[in-house]
C-alpha positions in Angstrom: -54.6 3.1 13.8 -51.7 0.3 14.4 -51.7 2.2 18.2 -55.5 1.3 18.6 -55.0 -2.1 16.9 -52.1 -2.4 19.8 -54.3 -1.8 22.2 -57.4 -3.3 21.3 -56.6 -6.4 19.0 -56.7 -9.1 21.6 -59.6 -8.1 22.2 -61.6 -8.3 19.0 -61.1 -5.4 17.3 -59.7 -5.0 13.8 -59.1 -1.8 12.1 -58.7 -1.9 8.1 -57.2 1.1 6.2 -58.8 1.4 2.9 -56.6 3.4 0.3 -57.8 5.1 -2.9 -55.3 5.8 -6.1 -52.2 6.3 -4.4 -49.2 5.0 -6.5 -48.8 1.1 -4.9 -45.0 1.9 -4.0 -46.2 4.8 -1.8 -48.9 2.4 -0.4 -46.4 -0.2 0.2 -44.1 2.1 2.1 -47.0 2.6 4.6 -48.4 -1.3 4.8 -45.5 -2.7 5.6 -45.7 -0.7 9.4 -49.3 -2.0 9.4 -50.0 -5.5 11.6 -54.0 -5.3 10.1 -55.4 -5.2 7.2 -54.9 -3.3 4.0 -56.7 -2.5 1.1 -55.8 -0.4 -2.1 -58.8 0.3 -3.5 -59.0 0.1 -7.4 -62.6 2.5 -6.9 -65.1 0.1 -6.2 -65.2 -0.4 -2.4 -64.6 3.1 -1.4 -68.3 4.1 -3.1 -70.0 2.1 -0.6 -68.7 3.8 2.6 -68.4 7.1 0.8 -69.6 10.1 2.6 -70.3 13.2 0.3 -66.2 12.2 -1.4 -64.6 13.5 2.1 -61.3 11.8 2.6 -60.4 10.7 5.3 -63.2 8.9 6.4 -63.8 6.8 9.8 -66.1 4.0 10.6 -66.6 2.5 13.6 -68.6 -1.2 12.9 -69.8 -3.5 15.5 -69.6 -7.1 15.0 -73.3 -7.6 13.5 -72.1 -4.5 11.3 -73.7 -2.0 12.7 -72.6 1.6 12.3 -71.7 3.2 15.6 -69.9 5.8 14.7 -68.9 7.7 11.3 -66.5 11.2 10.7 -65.6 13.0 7.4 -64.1 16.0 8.8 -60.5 14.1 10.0 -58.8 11.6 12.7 -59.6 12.2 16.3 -58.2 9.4 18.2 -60.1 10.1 21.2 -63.4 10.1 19.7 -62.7 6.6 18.1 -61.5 4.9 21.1 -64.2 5.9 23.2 -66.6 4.2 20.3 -64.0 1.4 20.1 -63.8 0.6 24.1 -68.2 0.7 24.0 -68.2 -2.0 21.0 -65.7 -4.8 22.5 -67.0 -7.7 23.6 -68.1 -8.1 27.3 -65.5 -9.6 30.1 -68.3 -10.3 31.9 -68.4 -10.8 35.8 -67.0 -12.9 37.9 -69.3 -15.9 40.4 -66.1 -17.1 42.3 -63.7 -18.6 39.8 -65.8 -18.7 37.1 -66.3 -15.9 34.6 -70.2 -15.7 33.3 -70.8 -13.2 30.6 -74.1 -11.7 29.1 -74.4 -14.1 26.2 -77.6 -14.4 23.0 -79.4 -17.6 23.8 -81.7 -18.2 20.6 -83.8 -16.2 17.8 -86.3 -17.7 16.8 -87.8 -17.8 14.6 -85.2 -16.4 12.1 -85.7 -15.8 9.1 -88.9 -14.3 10.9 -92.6 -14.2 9.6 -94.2 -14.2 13.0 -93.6 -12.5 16.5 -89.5 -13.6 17.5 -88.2 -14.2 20.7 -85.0 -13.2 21.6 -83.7 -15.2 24.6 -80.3 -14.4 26.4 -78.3 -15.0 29.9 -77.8 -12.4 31.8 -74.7 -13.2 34.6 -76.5 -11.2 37.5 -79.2 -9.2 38.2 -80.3 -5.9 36.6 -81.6 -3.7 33.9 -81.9 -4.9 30.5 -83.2 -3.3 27.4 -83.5 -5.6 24.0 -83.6 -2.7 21.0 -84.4 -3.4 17.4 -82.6 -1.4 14.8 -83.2 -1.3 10.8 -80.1 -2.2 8.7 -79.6 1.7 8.7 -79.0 1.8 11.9 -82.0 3.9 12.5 -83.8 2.9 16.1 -87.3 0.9 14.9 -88.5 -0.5 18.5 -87.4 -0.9 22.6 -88.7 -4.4 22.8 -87.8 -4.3 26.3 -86.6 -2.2 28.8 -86.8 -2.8 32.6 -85.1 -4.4 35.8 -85.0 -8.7 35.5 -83.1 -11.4 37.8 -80.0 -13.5 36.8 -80.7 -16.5 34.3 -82.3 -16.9 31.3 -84.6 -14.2 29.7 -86.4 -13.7 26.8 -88.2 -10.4 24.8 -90.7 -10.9 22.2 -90.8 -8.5 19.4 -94.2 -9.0 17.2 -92.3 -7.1 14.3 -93.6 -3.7 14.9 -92.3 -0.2 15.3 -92.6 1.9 17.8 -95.7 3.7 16.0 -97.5 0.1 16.2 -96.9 -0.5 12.3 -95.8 -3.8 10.7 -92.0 -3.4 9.7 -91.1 -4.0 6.2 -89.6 -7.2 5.3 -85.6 -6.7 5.2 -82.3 -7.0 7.4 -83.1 -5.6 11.3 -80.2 -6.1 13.9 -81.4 -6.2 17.6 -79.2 -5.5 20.3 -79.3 -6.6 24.2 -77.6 -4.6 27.1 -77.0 -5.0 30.7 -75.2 -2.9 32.3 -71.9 -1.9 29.9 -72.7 -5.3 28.6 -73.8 -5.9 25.3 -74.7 -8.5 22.2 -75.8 -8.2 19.3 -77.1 -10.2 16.4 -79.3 -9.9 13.0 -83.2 -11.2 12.2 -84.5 -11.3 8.8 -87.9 -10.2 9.0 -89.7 -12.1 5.6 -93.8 -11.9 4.9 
């Protein structure tokens, strides 16, 4: 983890170890080699994340917390940075000495009762698609998903799934990619 966090902590991403009834001196032994976060876990964290009680247990979160990738069955490093190097933030594209990434306009509205619009900026020309997942992370509709030109762009998502049914009210995170651009953000969805 404190390679990854080497690697990848300029650029956004933070691991956090999370540790579960070990004596603190033996935990103190290993968090003192750690540059990121810590956590010794008294019991009441850990029972959030937990996956069928299988330590260890890796998460990969995005930045609007969805999850991207999750493993019970040990550490493969390769696995996580692949998920870790698709979640950073873009670095964009350069238009002469000037640096233009994909970047989230406006939601509105948010909290939403009504169809929302999701406008964005996309740096050139290309395809786009504008998905809407449920806090679950489970896929609920492709608002949008076809070829558009440089500027400013919007989808419209009349808050319904991909069988044509009202969604319930509750958390939904929508996500917009361009390329291997993407952002992300959240919409409250409230009758």
């Amino acid at each position: 983890m404190q390679a990854m966090y080497d690697d990848y902590g300029a650029q956004g991403f933070v691991p956090f170890a999370v540790n579960l009834g070990e004596n603190m001196n033996t935990v103190k032994v290993y968090a003192r080699n750690y540059t990121y976060p810590f956590l010794r876990d008294p019991g009441t964290a850990w029972p959030l994340y937990n996956i069928n009680g299988y330590i260890p247990l890796n998460y990969v979160i995005d930045t609007a917390g969805i999850v991207l990738y999750g493993n019970s069955s040990g550490f493969n490093e390769t696995v996580i940075r692949a998920y870790i190097e698709a979640s950073l933030p873009p670095t964009g594209v350069h238009e002469g000495n000037v640096e233009t990434p994909l970047k989230l306009v406006s939601v509105a509205p948010s909290p939403a009762n009504r169809p929302t619009t999701i406008s964005f900026s996309l740096p050139r020309s290309g395809n786009v698609a504008v998905r809407i997942y449920s806090s679950s992370g489970n896929l609920v509709r492709t608002v949008l998903d076809r070829a558009l030109n440089a500027g400013v762009s919007s989808a419209l998502w009349d808050l319904r799934d991909n069988t044509g049914s009202r969604v319930a009210d509750g958390m939904y995170f929508y996500e917009v990619t361009a390329g291997n651009a993407s952002v992300r953000g959240k919409v409250s969805v409230l009758k």
